[in-house]
C-alpha positions in Angstrom: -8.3 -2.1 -1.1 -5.5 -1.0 -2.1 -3.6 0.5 -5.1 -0.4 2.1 -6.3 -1.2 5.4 -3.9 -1.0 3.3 -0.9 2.1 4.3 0.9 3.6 4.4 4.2 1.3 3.8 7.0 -1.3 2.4 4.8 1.2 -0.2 3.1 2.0 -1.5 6.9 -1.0 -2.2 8.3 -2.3 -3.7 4.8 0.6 -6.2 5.1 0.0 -6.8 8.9 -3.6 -7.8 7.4 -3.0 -9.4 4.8 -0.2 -11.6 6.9 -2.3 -12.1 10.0 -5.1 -13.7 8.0 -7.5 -10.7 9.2 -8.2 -9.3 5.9 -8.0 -9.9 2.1 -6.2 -7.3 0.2 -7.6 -6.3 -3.3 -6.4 -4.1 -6.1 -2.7 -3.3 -7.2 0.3 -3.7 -5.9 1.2 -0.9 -3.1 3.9 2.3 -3.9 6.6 0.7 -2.1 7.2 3.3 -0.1 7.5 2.5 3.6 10.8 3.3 4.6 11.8 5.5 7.9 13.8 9.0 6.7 15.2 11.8 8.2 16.8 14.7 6.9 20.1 15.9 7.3 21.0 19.1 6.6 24.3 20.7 6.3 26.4 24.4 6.6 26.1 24.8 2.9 22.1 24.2 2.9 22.6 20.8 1.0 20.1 18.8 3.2 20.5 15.0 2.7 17.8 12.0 3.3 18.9 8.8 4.8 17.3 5.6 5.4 17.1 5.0 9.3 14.5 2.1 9.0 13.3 -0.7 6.9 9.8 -1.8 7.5 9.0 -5.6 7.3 5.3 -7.4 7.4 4.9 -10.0 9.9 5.8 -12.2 7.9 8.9 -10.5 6.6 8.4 -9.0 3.5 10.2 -6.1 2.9 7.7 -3.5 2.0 10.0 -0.5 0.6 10.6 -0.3 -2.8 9.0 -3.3 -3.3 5.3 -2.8 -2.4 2.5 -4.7 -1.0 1.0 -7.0 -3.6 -2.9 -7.4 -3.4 -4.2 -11.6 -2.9 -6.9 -10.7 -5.5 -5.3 -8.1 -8.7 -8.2 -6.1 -9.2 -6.7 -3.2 -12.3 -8.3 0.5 -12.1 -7.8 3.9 -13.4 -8.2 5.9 -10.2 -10.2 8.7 -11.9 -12.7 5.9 -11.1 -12.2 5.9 -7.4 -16.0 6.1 -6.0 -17.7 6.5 -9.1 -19.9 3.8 -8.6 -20.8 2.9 -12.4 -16.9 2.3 -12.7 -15.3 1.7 -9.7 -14.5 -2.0 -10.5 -12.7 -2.4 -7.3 -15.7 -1.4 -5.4 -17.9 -3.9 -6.7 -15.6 -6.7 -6.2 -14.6 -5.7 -3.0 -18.7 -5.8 -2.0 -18.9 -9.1 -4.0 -15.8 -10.7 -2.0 -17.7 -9.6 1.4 -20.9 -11.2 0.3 -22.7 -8.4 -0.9 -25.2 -7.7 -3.3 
C-alpha cells in the first residue's frame, strides 16, 4: 500500500517490489521524493542542497519527482488510514490477498 506520503526509502523498496514481481502495489501514486541530498553550507550561512543521486527501480524508472505509481489505483483521504469502516484501501488490500 502505498500513497502520496510514501517517500524515500519506502518509494524504493515499493518499486523494487513492484518490479521484481514480489508484490502488488495498491493505492496512489508515491511523493516522488527519492533523491540522495546533501547540504552545503557556506561563510555567509546560506546553506545550499544538491542532488548527489538519482534513484532508479530495477527496472529503471526514475523514482524522484515522478513517484511510484500503484498496479491497482485505490483513491483515499488519509484521515481514513486504519479506520476500518473507511479505510477503503484496507479492504481491498485484504480482498486482493484472498481475505474475507
Amino acid at each position: 500500500m502505498i500513497n502520496e506520503y510514501s517517500a524515500s526509502a519506502s518509494e524504493i523498496t515499493a518499486g523494487a517490489l513492484r518490479d521484481l514481481k514480489v508484490a502488488t502495489l495498491l493505492g496512489i501514486t508515491a511523493s516522488g521524493r527519492a533523491p540522495s541530498r546533501n547540504s552545503l553550507s557556506s561563510i555567509k550561512k546560506a546553506e545550499f542542497k544538491v542532488t548527489i543521486a538519482r534513484f532508479y527501480s530495477p527496472n529503471g524508472d526514475v523514482i524522484d519527482k515522478k513517484g511510484i505509481e500503484p498496479q491497482v489505483v485505490v483513491d483515499m483521504e488519509p484521515r481514513f488510514v486504519g479506520k476500518l469502516e473507511h479505510d477503503v484501501q484496507l479492504k481491498k488490500a485484504v480482498e486482493i490477498l484472498g481475505g474475507a
